[in-house]
mmCIF file as gemmi writes it, N, C-alpha and C atoms, coordinates in Angstrom:
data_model
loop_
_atom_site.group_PDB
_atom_site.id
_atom_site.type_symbol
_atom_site.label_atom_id
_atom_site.label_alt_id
_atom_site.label_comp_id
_atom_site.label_asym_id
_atom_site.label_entity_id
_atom_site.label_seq_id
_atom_site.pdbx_PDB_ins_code
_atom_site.Cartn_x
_atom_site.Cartn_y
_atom_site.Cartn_z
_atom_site.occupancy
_atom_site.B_iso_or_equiv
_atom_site.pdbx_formal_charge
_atom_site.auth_seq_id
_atom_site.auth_asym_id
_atom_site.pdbx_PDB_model_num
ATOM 1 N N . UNK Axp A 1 ? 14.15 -2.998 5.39 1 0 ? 1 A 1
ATOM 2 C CA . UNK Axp A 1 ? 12.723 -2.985 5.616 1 0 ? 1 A 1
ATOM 3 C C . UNK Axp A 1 ? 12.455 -2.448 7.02 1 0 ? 1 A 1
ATOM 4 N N . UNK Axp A 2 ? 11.451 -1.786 7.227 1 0 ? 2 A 1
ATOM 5 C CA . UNK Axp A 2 ? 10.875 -1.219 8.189 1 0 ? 2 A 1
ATOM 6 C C . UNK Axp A 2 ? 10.468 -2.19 9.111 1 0 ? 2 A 1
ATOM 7 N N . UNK Axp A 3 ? 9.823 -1.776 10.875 1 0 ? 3 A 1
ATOM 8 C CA . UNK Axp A 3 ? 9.57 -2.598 11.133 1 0 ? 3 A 1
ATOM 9 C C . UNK Axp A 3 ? 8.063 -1.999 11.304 1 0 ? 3 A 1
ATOM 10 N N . UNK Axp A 4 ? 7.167 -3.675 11.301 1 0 ? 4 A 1
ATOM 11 C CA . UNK Axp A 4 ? 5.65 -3.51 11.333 1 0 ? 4 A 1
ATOM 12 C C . UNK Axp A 4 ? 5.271 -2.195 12.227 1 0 ? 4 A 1
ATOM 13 N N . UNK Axp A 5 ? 5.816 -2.512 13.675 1 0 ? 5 A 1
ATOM 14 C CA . UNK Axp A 5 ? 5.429 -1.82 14.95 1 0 ? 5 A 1
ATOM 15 C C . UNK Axp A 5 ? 5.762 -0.524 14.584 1 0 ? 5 A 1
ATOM 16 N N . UNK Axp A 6 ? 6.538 -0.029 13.672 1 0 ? 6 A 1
ATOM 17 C CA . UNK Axp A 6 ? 6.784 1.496 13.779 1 0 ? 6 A 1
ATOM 18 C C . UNK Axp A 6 ? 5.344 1.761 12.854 1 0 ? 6 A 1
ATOM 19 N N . UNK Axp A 7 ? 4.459 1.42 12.604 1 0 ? 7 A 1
ATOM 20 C CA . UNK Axp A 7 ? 3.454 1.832 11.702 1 0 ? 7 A 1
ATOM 21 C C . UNK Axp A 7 ? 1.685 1.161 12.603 1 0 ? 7 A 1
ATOM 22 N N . UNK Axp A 8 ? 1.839 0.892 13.607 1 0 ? 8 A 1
ATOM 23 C CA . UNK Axp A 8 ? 1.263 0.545 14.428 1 0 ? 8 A 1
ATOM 24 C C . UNK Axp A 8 ? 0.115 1.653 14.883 1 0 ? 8 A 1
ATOM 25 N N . UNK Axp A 9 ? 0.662 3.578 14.829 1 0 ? 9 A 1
ATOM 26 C CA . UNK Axp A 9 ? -0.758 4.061 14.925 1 0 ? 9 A 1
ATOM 27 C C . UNK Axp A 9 ? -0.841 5.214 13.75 1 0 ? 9 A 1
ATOM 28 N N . UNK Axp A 10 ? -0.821 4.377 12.674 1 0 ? 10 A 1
ATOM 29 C CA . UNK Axp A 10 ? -0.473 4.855 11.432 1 0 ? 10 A 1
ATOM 30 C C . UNK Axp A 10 ? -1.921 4.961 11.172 1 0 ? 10 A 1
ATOM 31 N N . UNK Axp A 11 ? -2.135 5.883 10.058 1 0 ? 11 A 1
ATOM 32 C CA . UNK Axp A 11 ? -3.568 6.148 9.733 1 0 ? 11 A 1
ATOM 33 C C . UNK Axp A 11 ? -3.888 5.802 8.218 1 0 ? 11 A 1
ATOM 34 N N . UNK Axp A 12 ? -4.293 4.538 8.007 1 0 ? 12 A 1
ATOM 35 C CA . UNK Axp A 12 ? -4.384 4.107 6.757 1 0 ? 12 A 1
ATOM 36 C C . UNK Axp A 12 ? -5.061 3.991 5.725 1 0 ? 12 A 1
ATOM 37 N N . UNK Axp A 13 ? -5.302 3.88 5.034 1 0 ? 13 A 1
ATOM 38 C CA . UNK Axp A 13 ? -6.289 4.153 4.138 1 0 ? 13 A 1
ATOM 39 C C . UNK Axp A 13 ? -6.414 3.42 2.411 1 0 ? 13 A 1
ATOM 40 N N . UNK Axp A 14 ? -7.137 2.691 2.639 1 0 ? 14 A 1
ATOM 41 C CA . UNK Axp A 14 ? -7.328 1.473 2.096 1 0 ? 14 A 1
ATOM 42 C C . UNK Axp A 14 ? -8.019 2.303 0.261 1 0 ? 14 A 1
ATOM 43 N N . UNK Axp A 15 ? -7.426 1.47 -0.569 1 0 ? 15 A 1
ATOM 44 C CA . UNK Axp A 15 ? -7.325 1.828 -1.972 1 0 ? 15 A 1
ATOM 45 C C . UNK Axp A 15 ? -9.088 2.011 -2.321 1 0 ? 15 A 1
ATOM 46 N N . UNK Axp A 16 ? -8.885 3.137 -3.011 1 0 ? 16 A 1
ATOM 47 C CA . UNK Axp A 16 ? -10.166 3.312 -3.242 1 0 ? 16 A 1
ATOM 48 C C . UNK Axp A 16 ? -10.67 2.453 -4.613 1 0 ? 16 A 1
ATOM 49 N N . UNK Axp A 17 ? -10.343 1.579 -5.23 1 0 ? 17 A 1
ATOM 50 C CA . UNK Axp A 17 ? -10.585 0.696 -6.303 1 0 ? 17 A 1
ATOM 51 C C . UNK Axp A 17 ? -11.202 -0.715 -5.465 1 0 ? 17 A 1
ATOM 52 N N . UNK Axp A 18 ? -10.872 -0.467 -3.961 1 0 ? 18 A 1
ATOM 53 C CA . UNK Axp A 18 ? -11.395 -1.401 -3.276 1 0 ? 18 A 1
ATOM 54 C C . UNK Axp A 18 ? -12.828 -1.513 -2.69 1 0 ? 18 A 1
ATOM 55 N N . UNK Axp A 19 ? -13.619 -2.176 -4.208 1 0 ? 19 A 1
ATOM 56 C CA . UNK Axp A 19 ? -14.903 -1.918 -3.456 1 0 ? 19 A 1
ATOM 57 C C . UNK Axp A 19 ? -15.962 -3.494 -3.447 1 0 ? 19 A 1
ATOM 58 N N . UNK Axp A 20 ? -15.021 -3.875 -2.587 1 0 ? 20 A 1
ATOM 59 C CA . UNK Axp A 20 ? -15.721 -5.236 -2.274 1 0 ? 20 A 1
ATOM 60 C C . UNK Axp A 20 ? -15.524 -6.641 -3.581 1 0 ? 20 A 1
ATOM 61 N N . UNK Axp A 21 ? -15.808 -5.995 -4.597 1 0 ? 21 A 1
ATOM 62 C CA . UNK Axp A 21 ? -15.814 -7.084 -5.86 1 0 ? 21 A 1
ATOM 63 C C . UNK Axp A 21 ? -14.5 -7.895 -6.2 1 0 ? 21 A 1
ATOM 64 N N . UNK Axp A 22 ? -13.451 -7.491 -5.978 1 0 ? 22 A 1
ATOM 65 C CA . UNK Axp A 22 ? -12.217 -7.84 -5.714 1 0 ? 22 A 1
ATOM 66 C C . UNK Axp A 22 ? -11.512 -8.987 -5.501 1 0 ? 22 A 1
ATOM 67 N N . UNK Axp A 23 ? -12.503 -9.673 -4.646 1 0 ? 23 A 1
ATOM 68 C CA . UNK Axp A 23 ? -12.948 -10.338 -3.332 1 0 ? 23 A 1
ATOM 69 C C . UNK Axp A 23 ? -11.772 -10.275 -2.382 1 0 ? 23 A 1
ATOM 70 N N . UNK Axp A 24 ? -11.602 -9.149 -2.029 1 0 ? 24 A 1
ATOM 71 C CA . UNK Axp A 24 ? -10.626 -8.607 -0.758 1 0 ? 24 A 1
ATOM 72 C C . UNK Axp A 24 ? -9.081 -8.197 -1.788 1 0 ? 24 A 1
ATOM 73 N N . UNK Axp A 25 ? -9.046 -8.448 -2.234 1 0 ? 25 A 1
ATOM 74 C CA . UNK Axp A 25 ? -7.455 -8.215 -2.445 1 0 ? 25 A 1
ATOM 75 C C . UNK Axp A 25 ? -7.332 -6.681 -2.937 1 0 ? 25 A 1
ATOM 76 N N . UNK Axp A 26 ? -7.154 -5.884 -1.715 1 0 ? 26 A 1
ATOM 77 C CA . UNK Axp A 26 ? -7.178 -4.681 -1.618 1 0 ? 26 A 1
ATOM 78 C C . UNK Axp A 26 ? -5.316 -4.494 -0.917 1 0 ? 26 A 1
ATOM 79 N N . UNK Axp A 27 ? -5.112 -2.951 -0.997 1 0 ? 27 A 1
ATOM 80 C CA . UNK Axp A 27 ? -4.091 -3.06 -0.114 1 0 ? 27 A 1
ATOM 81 C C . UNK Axp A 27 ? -4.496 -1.368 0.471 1 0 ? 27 A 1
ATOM 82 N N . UNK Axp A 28 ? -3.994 -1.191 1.757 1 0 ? 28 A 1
ATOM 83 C CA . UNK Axp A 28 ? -3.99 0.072 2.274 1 0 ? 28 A 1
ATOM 84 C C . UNK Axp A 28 ? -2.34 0.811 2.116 1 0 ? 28 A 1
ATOM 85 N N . UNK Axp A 29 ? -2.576 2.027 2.502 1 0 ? 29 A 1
ATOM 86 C CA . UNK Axp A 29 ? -1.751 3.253 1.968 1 0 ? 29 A 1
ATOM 87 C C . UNK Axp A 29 ? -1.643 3.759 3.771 1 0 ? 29 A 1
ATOM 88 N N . UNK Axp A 30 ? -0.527 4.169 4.218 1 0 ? 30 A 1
ATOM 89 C CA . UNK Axp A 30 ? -0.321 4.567 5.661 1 0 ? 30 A 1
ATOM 90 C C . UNK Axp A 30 ? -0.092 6.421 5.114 1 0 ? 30 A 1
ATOM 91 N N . UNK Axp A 31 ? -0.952 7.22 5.952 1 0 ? 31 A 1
ATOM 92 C CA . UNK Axp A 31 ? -0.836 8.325 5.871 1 0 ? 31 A 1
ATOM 93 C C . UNK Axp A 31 ? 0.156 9.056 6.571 1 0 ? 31 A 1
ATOM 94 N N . UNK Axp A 32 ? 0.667 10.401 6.138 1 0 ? 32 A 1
ATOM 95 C CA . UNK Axp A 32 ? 1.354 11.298 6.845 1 0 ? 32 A 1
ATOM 96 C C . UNK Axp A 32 ? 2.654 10.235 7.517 1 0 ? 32 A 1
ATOM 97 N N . UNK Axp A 33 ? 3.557 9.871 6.621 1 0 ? 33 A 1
ATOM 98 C CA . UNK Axp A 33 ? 4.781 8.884 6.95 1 0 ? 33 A 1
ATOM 99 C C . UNK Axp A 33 ? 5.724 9.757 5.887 1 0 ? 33 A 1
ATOM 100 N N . UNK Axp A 34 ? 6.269 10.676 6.387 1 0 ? 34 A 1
ATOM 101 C CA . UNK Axp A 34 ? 7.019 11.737 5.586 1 0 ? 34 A 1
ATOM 102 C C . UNK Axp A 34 ? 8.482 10.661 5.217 1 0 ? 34 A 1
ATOM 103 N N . UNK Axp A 35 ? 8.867 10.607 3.653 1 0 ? 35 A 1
ATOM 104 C CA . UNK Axp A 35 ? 9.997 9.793 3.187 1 0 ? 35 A 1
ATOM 105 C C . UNK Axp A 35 ? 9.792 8.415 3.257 1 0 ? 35 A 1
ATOM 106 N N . UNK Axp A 36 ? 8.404 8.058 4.037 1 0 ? 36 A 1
ATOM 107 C CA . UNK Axp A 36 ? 8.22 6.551 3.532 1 0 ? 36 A 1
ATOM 108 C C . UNK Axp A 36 ? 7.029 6.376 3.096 1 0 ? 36 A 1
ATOM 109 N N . UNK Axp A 37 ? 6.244 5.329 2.036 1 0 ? 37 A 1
ATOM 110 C CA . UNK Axp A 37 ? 5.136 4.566 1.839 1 0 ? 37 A 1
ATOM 111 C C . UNK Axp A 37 ? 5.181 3.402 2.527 1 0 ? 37 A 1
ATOM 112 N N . UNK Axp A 38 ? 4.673 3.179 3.414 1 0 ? 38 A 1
ATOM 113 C CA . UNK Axp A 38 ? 4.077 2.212 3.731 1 0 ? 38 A 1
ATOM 114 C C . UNK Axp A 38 ? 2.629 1.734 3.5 1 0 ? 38 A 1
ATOM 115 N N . UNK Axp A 39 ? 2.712 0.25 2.988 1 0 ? 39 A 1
ATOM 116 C CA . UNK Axp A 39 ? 1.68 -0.346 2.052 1 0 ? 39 A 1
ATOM 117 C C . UNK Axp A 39 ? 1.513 -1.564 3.2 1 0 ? 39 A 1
ATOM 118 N N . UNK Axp A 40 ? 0.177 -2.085 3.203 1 0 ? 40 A 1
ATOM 119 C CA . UNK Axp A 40 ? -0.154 -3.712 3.971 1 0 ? 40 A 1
ATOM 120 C C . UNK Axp A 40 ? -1.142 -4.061 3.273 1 0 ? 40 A 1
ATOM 121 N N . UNK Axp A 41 ? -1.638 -5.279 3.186 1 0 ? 41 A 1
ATOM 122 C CA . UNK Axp A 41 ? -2.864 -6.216 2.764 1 0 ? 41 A 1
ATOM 123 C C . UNK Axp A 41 ? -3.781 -5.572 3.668 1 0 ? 41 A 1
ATOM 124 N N . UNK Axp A 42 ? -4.806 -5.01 3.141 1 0 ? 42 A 1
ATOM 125 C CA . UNK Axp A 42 ? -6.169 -4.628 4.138 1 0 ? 42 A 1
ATOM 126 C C . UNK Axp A 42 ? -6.665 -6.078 4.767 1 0 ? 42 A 1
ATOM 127 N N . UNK Axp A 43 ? -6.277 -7.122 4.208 1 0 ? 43 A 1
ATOM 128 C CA . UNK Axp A 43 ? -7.16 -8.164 5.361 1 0 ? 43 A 1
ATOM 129 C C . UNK Axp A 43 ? -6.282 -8.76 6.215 1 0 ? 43 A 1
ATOM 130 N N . UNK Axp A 44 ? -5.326 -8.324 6.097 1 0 ? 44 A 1
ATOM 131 C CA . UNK Axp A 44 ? -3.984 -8.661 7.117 1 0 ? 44 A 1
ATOM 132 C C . UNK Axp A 44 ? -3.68 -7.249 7.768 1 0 ? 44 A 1
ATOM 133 N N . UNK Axp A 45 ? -4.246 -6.906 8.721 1 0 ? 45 A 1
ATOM 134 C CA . UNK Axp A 45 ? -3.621 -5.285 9.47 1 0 ? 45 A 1
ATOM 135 C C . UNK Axp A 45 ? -2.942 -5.511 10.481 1 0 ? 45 A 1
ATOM 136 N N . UNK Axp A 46 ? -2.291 -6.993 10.933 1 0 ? 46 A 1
ATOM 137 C CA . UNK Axp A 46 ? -1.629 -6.865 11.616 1 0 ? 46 A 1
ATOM 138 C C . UNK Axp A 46 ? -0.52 -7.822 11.412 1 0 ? 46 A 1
ATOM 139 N N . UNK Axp A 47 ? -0.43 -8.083 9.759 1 0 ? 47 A 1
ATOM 140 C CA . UNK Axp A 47 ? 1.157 -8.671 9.048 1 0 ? 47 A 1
ATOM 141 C C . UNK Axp A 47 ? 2.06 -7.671 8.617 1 0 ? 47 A 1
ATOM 142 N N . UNK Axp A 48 ? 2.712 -8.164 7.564 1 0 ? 48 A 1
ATOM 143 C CA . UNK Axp A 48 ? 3.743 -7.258 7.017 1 0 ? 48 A 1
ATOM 144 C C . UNK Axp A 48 ? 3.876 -5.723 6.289 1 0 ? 48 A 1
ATOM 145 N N . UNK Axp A 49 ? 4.409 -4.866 6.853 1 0 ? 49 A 1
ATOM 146 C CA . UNK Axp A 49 ? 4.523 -3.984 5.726 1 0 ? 49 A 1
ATOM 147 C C . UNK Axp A 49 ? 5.426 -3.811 5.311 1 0 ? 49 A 1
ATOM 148 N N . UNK Axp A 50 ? 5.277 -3.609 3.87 1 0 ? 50 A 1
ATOM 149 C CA . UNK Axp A 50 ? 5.825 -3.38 2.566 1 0 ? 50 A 1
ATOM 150 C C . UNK Axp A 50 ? 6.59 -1.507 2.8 1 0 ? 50 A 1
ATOM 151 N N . UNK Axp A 51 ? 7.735 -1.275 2.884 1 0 ? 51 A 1
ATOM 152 C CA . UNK Axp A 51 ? 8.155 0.731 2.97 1 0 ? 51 A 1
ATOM 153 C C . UNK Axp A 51 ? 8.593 0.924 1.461 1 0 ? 51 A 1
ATOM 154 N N . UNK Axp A 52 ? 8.153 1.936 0.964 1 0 ? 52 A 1
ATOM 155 C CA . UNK Axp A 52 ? 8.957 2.231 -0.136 1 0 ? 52 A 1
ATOM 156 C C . UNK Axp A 52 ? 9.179 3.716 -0.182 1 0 ? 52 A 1
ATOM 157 N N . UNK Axp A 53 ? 10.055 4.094 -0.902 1 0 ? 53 A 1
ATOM 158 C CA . UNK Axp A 53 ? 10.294 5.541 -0.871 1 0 ? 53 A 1
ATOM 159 C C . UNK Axp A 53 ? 9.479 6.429 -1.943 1 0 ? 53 A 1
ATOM 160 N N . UNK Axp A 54 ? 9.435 7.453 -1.167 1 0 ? 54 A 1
ATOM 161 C CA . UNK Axp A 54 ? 8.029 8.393 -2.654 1 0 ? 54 A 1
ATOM 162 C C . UNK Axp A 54 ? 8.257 7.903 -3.802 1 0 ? 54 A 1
ATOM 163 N N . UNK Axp A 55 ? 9.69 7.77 -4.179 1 0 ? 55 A 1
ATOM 164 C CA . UNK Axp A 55 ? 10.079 7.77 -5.498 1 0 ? 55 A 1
ATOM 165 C C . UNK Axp A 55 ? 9.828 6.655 -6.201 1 0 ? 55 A 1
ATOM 166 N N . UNK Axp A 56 ? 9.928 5.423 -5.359 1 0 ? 56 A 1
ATOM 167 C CA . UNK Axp A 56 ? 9.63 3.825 -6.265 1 0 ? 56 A 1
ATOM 168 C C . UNK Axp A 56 ? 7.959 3.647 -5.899 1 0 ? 56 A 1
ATOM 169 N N . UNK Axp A 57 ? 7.205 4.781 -5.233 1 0 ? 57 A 1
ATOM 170 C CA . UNK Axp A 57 ? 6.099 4.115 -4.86 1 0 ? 57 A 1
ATOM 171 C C . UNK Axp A 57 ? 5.199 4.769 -5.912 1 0 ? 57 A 1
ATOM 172 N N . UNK Axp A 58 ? 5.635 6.193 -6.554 1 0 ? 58 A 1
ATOM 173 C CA . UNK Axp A 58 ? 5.172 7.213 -7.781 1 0 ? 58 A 1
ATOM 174 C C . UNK Axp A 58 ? 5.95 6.382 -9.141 1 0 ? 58 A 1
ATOM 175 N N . UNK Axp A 59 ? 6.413 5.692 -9.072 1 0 ? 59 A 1
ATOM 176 C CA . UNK Axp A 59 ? 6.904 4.56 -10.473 1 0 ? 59 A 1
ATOM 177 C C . UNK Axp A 59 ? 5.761 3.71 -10.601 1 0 ? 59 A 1
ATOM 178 N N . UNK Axp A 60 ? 5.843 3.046 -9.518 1 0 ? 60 A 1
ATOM 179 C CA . UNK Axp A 60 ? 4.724 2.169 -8.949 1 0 ? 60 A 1
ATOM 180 C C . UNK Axp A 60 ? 3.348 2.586 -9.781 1 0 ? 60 A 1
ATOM 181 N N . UNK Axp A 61 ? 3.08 3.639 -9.523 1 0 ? 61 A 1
ATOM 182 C CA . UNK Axp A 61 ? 2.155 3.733 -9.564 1 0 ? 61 A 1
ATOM 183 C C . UNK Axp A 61 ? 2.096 4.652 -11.093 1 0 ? 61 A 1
ATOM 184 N N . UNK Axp A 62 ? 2.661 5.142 -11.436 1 0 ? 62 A 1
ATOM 185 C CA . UNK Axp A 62 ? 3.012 5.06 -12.749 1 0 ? 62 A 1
ATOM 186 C C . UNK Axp A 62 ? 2.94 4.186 -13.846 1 0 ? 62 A 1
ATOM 187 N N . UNK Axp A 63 ? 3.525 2.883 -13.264 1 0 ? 63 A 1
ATOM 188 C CA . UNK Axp A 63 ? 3.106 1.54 -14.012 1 0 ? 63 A 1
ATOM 189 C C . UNK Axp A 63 ? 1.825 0.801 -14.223 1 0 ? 63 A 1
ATOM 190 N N . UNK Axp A 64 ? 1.275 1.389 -12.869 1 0 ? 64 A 1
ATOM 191 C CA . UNK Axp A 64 ? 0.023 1.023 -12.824 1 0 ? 64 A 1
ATOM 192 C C . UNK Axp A 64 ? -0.809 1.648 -14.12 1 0 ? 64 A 1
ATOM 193 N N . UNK Axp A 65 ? -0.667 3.072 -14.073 1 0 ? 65 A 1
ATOM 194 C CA . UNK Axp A 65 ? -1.936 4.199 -14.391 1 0 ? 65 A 1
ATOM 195 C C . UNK Axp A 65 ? -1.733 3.683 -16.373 1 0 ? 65 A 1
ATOM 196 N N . UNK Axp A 66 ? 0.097 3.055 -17.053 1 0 ? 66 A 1
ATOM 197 C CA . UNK Axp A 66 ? 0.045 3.182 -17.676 1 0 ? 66 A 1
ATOM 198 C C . UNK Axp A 66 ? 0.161 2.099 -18.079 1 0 ? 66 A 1
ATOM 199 N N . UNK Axp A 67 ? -0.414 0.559 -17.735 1 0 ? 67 A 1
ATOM 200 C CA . UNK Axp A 67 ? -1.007 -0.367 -17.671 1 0 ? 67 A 1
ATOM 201 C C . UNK Axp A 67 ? 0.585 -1.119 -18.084 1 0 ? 67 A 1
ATOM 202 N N . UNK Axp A 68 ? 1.236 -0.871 -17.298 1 0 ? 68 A 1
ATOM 203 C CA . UNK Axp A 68 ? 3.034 -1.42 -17.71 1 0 ? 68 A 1
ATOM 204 C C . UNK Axp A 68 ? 2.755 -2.891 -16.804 1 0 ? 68 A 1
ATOM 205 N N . UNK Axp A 69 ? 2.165 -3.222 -15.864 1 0 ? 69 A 1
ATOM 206 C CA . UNK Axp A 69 ? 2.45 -4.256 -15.153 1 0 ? 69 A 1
ATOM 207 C C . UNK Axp A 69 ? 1.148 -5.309 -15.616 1 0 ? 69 A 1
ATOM 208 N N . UNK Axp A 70 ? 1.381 -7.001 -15.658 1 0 ? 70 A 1
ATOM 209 C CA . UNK Axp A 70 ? 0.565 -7.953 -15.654 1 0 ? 70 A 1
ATOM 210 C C . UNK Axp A 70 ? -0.747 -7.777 -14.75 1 0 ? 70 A 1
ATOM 211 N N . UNK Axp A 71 ? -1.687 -7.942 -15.215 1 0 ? 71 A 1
ATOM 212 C CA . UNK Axp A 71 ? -3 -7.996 -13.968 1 0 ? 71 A 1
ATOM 213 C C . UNK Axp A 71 ? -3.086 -9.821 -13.838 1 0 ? 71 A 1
ATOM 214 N N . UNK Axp A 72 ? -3.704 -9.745 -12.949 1 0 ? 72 A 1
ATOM 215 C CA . UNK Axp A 72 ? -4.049 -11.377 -12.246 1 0 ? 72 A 1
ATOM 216 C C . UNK Axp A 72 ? -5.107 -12.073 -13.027 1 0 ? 72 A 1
């Protein structure tokens, strides 16, 4: 795992499905991090981040689009 501080003036950008109704449980996306995703809780910007590599983060999200994972 990465550490937080290397993502410190990272430019992030918070999920666009995040529109308030949610009630926060959003997560942001760190831009221009060539070979890593880095992911955090938008209401935590200064806890943990989550690194994943293009490849498990395009599965990821794969699972998402093709409704493979449990919703809450």
């Amino acid at each position: 795992m990465h550490s937080t501080h290397r993502f410190n003036d990272a430019q992030w950008r918070k999920s666009s499905y995040s529109n308030g109704s949610s009630n926060g449980a959003c997560i942001e996306v760190a831009l221009h991090t060539p070979g890593t995703v880095p992911v955090r809780d938008s209401k935590n910007s200064h806890g943990p981040v989550l690194a994943f590599t293009p490849a498990e983060w395009n599965a990821f999200l794969s699972a998402v689009r093709e409704g493979e994972l449990p919703t809450a």
